[in-house]
SELO-564054 format. One record per residue: x, y, z of N, C-alpha, C, O in turn; residue in three letters. Coordinates in pm, whole numbers. Atoms other than C-alpha are relative to their C-alpha. Layout:
BEGIN
R    n_xx    n_yy    n_zz   ca_xx   ca_yy   ca_zz    c_xx    c_yy    c_zz    o_xx    o_yy    o_zz  type
R       X       Y       Z       X       Y       Z       X       Y       Z       X       Y       Z   ALA
...
! end
This chain:
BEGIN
R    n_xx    n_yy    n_zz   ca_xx   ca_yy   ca_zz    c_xx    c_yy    c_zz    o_xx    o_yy    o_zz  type
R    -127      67     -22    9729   10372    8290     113     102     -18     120     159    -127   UNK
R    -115     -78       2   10044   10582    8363     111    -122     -53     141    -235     -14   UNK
R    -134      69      65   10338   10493    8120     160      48      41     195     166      52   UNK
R    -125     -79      23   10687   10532    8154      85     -11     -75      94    -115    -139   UNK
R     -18     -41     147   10907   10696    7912     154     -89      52     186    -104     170   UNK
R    -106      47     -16   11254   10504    7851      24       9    -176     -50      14    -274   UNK
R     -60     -69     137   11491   10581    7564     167    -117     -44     282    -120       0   UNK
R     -96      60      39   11673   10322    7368     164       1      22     207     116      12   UNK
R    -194     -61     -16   12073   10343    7418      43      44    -162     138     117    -191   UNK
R     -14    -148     182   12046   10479    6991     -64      91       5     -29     193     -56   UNK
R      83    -144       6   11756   10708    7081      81      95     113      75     217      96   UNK
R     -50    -145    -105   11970   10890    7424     134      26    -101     181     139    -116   UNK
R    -121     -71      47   12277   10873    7211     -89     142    -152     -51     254    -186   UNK
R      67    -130     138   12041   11088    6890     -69     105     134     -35     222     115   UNK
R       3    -109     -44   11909   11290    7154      96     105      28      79     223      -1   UNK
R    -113     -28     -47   12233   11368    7294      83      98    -106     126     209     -76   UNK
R     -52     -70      98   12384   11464    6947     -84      84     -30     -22     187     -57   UNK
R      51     -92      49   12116   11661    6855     -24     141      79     -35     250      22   UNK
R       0     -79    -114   12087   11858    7193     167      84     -58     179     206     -69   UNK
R     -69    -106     -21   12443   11938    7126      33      67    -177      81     180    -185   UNK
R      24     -64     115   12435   12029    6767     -28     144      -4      43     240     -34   UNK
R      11    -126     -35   12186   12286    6864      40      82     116     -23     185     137   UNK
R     -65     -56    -135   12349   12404    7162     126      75     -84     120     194     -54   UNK
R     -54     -61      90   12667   12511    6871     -41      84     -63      17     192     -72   UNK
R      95     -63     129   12439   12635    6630     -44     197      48     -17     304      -6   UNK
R      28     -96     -51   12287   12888    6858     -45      28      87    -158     -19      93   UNK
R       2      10    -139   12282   12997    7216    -204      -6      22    -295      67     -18   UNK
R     169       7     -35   11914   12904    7326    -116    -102     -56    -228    -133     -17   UNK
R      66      48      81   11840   12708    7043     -44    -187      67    -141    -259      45   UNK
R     -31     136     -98   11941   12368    7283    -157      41      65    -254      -3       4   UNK
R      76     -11     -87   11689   12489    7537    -158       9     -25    -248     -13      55   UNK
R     100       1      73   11424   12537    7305     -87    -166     -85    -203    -203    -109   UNK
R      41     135      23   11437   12180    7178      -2     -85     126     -72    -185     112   UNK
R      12      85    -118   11470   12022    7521    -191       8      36    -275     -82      36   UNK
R      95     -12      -5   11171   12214    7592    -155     -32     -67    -261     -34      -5   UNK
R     130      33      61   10909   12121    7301      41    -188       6     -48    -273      -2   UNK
R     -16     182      16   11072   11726    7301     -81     -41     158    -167    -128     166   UNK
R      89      12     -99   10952   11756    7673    -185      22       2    -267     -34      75   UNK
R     155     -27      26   10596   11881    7566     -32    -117     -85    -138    -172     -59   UNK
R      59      82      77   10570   11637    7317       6    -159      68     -97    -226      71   UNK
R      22      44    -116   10690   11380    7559     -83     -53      90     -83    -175     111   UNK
R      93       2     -37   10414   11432    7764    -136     -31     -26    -223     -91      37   UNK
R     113      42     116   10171   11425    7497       7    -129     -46    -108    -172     -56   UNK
R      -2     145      36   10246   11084    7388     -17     -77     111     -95    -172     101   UNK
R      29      48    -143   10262   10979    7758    -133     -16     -10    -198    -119     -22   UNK
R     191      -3     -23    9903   11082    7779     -82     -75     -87    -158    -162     -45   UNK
R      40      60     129    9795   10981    7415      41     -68    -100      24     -50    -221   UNK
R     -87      19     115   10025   10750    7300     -31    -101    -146      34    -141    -242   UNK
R      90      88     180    9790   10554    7019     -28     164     -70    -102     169    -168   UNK
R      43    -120     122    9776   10961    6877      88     -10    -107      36      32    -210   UNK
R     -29       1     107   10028   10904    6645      22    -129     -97      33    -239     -42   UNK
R      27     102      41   10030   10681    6365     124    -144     -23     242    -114      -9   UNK
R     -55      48     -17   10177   10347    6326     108     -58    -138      80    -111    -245   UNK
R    -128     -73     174   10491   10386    6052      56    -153     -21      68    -190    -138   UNK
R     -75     144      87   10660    9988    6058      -2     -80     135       5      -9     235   UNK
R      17     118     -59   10634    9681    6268     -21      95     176      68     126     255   UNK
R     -13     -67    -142   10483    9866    6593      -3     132      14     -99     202      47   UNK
R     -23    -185     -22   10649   10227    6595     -60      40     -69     -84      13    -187   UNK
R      22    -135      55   10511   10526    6585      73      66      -2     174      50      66   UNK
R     -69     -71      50   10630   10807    6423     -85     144       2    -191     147     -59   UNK
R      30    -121      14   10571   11212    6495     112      64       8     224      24      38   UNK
R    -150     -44      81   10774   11471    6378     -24     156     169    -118     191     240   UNK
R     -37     -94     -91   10916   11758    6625      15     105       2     113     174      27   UNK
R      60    -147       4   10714   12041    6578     126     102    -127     143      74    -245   UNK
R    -104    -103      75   10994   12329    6430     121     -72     -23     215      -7     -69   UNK
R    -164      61     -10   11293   12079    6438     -39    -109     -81    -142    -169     -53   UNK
R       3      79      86   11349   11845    6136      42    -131      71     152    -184      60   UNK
R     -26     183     -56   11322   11490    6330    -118     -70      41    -197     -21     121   UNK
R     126      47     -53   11061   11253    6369      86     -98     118     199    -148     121   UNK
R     -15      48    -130   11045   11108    6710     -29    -215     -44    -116    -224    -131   UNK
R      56     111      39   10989   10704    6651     -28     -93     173      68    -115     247   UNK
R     -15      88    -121   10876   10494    6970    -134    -111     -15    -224    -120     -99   UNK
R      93      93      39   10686   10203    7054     -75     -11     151     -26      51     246   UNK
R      80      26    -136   10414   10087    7357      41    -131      -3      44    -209     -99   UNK
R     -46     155     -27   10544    9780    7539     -74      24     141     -52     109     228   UNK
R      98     -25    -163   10273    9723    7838      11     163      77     -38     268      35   UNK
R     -25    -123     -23   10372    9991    8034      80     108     -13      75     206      62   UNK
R     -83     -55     -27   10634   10135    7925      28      55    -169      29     -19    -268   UNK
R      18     -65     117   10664   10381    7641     185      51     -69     243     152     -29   UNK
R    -105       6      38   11008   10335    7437      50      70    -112      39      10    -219   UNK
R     -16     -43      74   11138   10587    7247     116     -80    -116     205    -121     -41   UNK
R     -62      82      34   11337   10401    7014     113      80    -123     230      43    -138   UNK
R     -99     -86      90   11503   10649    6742     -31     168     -13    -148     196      11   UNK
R      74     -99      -9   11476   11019    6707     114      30    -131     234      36    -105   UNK
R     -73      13     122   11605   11055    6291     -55      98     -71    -169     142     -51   UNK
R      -4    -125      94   11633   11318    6037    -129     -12     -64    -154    -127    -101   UNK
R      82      41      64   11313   11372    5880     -27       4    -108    -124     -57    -155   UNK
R     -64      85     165   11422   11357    5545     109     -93     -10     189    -104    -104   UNK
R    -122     135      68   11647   11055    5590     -82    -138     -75    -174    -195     -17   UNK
R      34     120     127   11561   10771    5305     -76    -114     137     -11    -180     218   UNK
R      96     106    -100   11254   10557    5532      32    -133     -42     -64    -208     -27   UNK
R     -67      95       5   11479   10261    5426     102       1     105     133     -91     181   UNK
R    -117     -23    -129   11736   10381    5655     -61     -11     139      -5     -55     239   UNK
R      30     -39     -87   11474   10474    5870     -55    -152      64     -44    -153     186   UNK
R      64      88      17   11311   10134    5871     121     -87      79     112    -110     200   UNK
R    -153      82     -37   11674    9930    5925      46      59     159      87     -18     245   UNK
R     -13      15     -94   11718   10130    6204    -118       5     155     -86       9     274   UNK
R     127      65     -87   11375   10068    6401      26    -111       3      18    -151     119   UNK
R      30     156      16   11407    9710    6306     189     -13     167     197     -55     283   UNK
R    -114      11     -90   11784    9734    6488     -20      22     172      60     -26     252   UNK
R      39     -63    -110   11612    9892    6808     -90     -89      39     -61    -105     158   UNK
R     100     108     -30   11356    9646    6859      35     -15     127     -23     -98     197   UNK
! end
C-alpha cells in the first residue's frame, strides 16, 4: 500500500520554523535537515509501523543529528505528520500537543 505524507497546519508551521532557524544558524545547515527529514520521510512511508507508538496512536522518531522527534500518525492511507517538537521538551507538553493535532 502506497501512503501519502500530509503535514498538520502545527507540523508545516514547526517545520517551517525550524528550516529557518537552521538556515540563520549556519549556511548549509537548512539543507542538511531538509535532506535527512526527506530520508526519514521516506522511511516511514515505506515502514511506517517501524517506529514505536508514544500516546493515543502517534508515533514518535527522533531526527537523526537534529534534536526533534518527528510525531505522526497512520490514518488508512494517509500518513500524518502531526508535530515535529524539541526532543527534550517536558512529554506533557508533548502529549497536549498531539492530543491538539488529532
Amino acid at each position: 500500500m502506497t501512503l501519502k505524507l500530509r503535514f498538520s497546519p502545527g507540523a508545516a508551521a514547526d517545520y517551517r520554523t525550524i528550516y529557518r532557524e537552521y538556515e540563520k544558524a549556519r549556511p548549509g545547515l537548512e539543507d542538511e535537515f531538509r535532506f535527512l527529514f526527506r530520508k526519514i520521510a521516506v522511511r516511514i512511508l515505506n515502514y511506517p509501523q517501524s517506529s514505536p507508538v508514544i500516546y493515543r496512536g502517534a508515533r514518535r522518531l527522533l531526527l537523526g543529528k537534529f534534536p526533534f522527534h518527528l510525531y505522526y500518525r497512520v490514518h488508512g492511507k494517509t500518513l500524518k505528520v502531526v508535530a515535529i517538537l524539541p526532543a527534550r521538551q517536558d512529554p506533557k507538553a508533548s502529549r497536549k500537543r498531539i492530543r491538539r493535532e488529532h
